[in-house]
C-alpha positions in Angstrom: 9.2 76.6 -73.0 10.7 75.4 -70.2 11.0 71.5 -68.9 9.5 71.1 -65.2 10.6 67.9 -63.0 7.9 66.8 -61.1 8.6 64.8 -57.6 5.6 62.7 -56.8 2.2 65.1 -56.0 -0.8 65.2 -54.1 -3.4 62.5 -55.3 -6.3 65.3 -54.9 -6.9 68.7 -56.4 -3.4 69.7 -57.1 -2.3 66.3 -58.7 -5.1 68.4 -61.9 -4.5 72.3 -61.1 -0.5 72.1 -61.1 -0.4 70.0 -64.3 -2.7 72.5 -65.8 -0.8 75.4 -64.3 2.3 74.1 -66.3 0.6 73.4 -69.3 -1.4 76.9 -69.9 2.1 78.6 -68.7 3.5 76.8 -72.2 5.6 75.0 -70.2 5.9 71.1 -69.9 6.4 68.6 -67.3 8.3 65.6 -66.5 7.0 63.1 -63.6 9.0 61.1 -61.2 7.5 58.3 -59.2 7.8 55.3 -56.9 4.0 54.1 -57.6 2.6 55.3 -61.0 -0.5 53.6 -59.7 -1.0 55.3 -56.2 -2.4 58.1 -58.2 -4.3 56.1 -61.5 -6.2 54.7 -58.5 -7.3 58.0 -57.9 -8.2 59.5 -60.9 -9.9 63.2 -60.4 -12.1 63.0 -63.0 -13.0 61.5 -67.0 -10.5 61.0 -69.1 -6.3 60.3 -68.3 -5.3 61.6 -65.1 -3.5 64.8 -65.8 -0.3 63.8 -64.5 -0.1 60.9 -67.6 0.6 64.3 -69.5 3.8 63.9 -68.4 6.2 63.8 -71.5 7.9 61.2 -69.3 7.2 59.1 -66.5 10.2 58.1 -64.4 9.7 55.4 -62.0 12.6 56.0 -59.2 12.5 55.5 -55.4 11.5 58.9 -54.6 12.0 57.6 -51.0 15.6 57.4 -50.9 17.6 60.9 -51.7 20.4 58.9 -52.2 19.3 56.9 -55.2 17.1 59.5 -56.5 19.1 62.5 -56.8 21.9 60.4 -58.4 19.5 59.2 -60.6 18.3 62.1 -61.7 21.5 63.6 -62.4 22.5 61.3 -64.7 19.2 61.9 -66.8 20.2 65.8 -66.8 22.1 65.8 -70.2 19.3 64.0 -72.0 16.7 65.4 -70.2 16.9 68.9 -69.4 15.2 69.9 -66.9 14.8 73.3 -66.1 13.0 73.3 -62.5 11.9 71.2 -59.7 9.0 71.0 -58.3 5.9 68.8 -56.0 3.0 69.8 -54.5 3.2 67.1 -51.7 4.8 67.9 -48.5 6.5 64.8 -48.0 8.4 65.7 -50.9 9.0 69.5 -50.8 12.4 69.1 -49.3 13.7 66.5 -51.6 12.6 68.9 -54.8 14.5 71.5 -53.2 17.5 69.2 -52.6 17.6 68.1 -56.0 17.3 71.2 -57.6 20.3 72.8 -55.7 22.4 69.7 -56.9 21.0 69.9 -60.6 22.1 73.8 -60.3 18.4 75.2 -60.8 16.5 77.5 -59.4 14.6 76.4 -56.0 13.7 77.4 -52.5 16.5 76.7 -50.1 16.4 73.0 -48.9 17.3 74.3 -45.1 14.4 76.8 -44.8 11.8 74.0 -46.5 12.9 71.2 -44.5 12.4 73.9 -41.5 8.9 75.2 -42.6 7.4 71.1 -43.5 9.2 70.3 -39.6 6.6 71.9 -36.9 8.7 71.3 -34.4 11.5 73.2 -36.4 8.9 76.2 -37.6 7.9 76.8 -33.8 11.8 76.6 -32.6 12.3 79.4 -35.6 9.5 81.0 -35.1 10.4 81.7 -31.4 13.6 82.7 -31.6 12.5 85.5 -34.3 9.6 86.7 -31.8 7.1 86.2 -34.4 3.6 85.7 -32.7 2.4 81.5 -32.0 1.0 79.9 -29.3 3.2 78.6 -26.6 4.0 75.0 -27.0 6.3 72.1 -25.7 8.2 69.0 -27.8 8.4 65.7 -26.5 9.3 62.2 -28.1 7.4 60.3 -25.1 4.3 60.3 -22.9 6.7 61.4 -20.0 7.6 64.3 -21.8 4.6 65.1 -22.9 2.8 65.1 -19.4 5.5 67.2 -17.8 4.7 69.5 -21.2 1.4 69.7 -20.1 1.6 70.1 -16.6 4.0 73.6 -17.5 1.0 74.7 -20.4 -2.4 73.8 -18.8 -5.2 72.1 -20.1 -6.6 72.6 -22.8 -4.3 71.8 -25.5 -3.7 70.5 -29.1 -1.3 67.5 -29.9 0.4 67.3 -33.1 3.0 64.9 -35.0 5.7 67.1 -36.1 5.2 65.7 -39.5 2.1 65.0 -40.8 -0.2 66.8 -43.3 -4.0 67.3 -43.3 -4.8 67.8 -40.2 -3.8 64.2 -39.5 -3.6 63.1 -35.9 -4.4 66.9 -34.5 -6.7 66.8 -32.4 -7.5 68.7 -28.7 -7.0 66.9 -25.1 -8.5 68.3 -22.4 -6.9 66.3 -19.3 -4.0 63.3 -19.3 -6.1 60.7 -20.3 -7.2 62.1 -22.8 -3.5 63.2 -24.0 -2.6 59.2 -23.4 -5.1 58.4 -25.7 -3.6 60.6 -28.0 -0.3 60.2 -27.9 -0.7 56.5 -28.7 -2.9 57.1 -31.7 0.2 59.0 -33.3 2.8 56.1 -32.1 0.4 53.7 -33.8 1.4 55.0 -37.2 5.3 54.7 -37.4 5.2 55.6 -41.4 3.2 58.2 -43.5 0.7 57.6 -46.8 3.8 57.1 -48.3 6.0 54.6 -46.7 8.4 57.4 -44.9 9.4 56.5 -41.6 7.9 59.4 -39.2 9.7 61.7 -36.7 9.1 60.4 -33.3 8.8 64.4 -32.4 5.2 65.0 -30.8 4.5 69.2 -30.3 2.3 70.0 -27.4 0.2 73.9 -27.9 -1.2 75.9 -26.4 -5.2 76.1 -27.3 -5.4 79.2 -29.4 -9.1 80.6 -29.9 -10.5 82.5 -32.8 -11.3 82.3 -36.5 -8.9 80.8 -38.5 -7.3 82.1 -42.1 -4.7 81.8 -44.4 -2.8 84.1 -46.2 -1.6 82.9 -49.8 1.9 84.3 -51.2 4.6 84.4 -53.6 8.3 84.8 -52.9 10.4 85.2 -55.9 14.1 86.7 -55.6 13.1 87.7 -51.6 10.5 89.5 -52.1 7.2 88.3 -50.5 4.1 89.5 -52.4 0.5 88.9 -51.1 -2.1 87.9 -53.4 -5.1 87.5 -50.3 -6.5 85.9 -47.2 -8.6 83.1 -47.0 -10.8 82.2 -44.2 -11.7 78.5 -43.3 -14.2 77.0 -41.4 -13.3 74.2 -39.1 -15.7 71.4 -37.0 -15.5 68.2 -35.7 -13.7 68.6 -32.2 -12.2 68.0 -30.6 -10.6 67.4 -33.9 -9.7 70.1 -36.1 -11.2 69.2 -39.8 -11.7 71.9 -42.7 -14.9 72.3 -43.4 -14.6 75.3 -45.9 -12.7 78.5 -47.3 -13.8 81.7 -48.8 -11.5 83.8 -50.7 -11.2 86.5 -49.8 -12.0 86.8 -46.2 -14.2 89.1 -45.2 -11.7 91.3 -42.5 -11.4 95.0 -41.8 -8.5 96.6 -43.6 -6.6 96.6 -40.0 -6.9 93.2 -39.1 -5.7 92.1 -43.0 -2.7 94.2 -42.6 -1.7 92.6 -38.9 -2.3 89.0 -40.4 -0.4 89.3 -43.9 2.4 91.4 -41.9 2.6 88.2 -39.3 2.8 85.7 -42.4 5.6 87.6 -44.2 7.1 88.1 -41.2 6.8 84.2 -40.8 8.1 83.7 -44.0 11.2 85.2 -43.7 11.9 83.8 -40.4 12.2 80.8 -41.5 14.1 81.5 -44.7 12.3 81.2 -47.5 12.3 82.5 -50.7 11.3 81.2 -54.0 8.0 79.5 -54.0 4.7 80.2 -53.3 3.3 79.7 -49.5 0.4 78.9 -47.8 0.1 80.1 -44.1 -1.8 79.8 -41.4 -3.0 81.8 -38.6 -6.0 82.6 -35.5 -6.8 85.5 -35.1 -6.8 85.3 -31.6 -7.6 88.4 -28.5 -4.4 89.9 -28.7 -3.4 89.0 -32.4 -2.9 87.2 -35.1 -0.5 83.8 -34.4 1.0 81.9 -36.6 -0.6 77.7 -36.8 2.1 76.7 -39.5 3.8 77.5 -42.5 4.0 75.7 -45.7 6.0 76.3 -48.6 3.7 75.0 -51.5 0.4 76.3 -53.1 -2.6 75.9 -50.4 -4.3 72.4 -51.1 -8.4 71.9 -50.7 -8.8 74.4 -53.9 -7.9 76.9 -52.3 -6.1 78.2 -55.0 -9.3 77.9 -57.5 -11.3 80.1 -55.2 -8.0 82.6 -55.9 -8.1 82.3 -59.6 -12.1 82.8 -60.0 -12.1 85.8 -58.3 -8.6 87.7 -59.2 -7.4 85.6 -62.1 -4.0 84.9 -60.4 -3.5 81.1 -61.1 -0.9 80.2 -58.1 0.0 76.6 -59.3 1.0 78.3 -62.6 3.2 81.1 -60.6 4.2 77.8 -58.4 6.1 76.4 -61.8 6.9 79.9 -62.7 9.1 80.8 -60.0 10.8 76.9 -60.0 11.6 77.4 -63.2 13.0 80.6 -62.2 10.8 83.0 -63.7 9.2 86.0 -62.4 5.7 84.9 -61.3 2.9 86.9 -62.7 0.4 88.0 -60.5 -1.6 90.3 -62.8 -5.4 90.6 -61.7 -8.3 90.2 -63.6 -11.6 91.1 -63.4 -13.4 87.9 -63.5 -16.7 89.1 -62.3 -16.7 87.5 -59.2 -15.9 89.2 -55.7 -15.8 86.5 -53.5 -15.7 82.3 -54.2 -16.0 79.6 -51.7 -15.7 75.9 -51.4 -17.6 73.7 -48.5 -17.4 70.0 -47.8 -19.4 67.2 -47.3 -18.1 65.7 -44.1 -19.6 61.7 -43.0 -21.4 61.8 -40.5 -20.1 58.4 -39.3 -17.8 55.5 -40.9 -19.7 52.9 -43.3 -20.8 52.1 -47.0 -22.5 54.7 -48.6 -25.6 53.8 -50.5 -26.0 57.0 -52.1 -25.9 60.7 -51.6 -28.8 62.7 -52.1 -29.8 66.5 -53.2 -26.9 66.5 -56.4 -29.8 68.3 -58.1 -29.4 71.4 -56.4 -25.8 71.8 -57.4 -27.3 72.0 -60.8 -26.9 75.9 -60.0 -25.4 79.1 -62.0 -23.6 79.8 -59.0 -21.9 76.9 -58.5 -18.8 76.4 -60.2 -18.0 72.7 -58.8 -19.1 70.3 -57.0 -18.4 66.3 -56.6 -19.9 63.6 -54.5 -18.9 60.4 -53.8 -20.4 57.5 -55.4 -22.2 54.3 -54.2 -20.0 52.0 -52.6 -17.5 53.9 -51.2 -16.7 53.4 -47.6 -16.8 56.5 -45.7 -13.8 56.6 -43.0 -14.3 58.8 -39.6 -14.5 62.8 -39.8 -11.1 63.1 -38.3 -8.7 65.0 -40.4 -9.3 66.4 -44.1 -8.7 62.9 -46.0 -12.5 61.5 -45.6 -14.5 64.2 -47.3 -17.8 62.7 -49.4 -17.9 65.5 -51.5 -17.6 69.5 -52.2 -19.5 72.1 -53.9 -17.9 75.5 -54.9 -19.7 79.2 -55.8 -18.9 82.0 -56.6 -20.8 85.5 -56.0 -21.1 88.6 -57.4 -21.1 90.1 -53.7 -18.3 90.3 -51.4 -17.9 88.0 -48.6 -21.4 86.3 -49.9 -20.3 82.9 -51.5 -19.6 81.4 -48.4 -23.3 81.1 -47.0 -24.2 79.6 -50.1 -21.5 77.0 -50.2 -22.5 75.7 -46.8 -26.5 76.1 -47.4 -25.8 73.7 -50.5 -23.7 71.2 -49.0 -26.2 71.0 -46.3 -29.1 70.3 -48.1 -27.3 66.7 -49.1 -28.2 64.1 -47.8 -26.1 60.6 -47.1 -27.7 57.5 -47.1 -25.4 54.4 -45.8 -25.8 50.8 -47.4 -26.8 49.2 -43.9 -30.0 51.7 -43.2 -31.3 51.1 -46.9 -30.8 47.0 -45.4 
């Protein structure tokens, strides 16, 4: 049995699945951090939160490497960790910091620092020729205009270092990349109190469906496990609206896109932890969006382990604990799974959220909707969803139809119409 260190986690999905990954591995888990209650706010479903599994809960400033890793070290002897691990990306580079000064297995700190950096993965990216749009950096509005007067309208603007889609949104002329730019210098720090990289990336527009391709690097050797396909809405911002797993692409184009993701992945570096990597499969190929070295969030990785039994949160602790992953398939009956969301149509109180009777389905293996009283924020980035349902279908490349024809027929009511 081995003896995981958590760093801090996501608050959603993977703040259950990891904990769950660790446990049904026969491992156990240790949980460092700096606001116990940032997740007990959040709890995922009935019962104690999953990460109160925890055989301990160490609260540390997981803010400042230089008192946590210290810290940490000192609790080594009694402790006895045997691996390092988070599943937020705000963390992912301290994990790997610590474990390299605790001697244990890990990703390298460089390449994970690089792939959570945009503005790093593009500069890597280039300079390997593998396929991305082309882009410019800036760190003020000047810079960003003469960015976009080299590029051409349209284009997406980015913070280097944010997560969910956060921020990311298309501009179309310079007032509209103004207006932009000042929404990101509005919010110096991130969720979690970090102080953000003044770094702004500039790309070009890149047109086509978007996918993902999940992975597992253990002692540099990337394996695949599948692609994913995602739907996205809301422009001109760029908000998930779904995934199926697996994608429904020709044998040629799933080659091109896993062989630009590996390619990707070893660009920057990486080895020893599970990825999640995104790409558009544009006119003259696949192009890499970004790279990240974690298990993909949005339950992504459910829709994985209900159709080939390969549970990447467990393979996630695996290979920090520095054990060969196993990536065995199953047959679990289902050929394709898929997950939709239920996105606000506006800001507000919700009143309620009709239809929940129709997720009373065989098909559908989850669903969730907000309750009464919560107050729905804008459909800007991934953090506002009201709600998900997820299937699963006997028939390839069938579940996702279903997800979307079930998360449609809901219905939200807000508390000032029902006034």
């Amino acid at each position: 049995m081995g003896h995981l260190l958590l760093v801090e986690s996501w608050v959603g999905a993977m703040s259950t699945l990891l904990p769950r990954g660790i446990r049904e591995g026969g491992h156990r888990f240790s949980f460092a951090t700096r606001d116990l209650q940032h997740y007990l706010r959040s709890t995922p479903g009935p019962g104690p939160h999953p990460l109160l599994g925890a055989g301990n809960v160490l609260t540390v400033e997981t803010n400042d490497p230089d008192e946590l890793l210290p810290h940490l070290e000192r609790l080594q002897p009694i402790l006895n960790f045997d691996g390092v691990a988070t599943s937020c990306d705000y963390y992912l580079g301290t994990a790997a910091r610590l474990a390299e000064r605790l001697g244990l297995p890990g990703p390298p700190p460089e390449a994970v620092e690089r792939a959570c950096a945009k503005d790093r993965t593009r500069l890597a990216l280039r300079e390997a020729d593998v396929p991305g749009p082309a882009f410019a950096l800036a760190e003020s509005l000047r810079g960003l205009e003469e960015g976009a007067a080299a590029l051409g309208y349209p284009l997406v603007v980015k913070p280097a270092d944010l997560c969910a889609g956060m921020f990311v949104r298309e501009v179309a002329d310079a007032g509209q990349l103004r207006e932009a730019f000042e929404d990101i210098r509005s919010f110096p720090v991130n969720a979690r109190g970090q102080q953000r990289s003044p770094v702004v990336l500039l790309e070009e527009r890149l047109t086509g469906a978007e996918v993902s391709v999940e992975t597992v690097t253990f002692g540099g050797r990337t394996a695949v496990v599948g692609v994913t396909d995602k739907s996205v809405a809301g422009a001109p911002w760029f908000v998930e609206t779904g995934h199926m797993f697996p994608a429904a692409l020709d044998a040629a184009t799933e080659h091109r896109v896993t062989e630009t993701a590996v390619a990707a992945i070893e660009a920057l570096g990486l080895d020893n932890t599970v990825c999640h990597t995104e790409l558009k499969l544009t006119e003259d190929g696949p192009k890499l969006v970004e790279v990240n070295p974690r298990p993909a969030g949005n339950q992504i990785t459910e829709l994985v382990r209900r159709v080939t039994g390969i549970d990447l949160p467990a393979a996630y602790a695996q290979v920090a604990l520095g054990e060969k992953p196993d990536l065995s398939r199953v047959d679990t009956g289902a050929a394709s799974a898929a997950i939709s969301f239920l996105l606000p149509p506006r800001s507000g109180p919700i009143e309620e959220i009709r239809g929940t009777e129709a997720l009373r389905d065989p098909a559908v293996a989850d669903f969730r909707v907000k309750p009464s009283g919560h107050h729905a924020g804008a459909a800007t980035s991934n953090n506002n969803y009201l709600g998900h349902v997820m299937v699963t279908s006997e028939r390839p490349g069938a579940a996702r139809a279903r997800a979307e024809a079930l998360i449609g027929s809901l219905d939200v009511r807000y508390a000032e119409d029902a006034a």
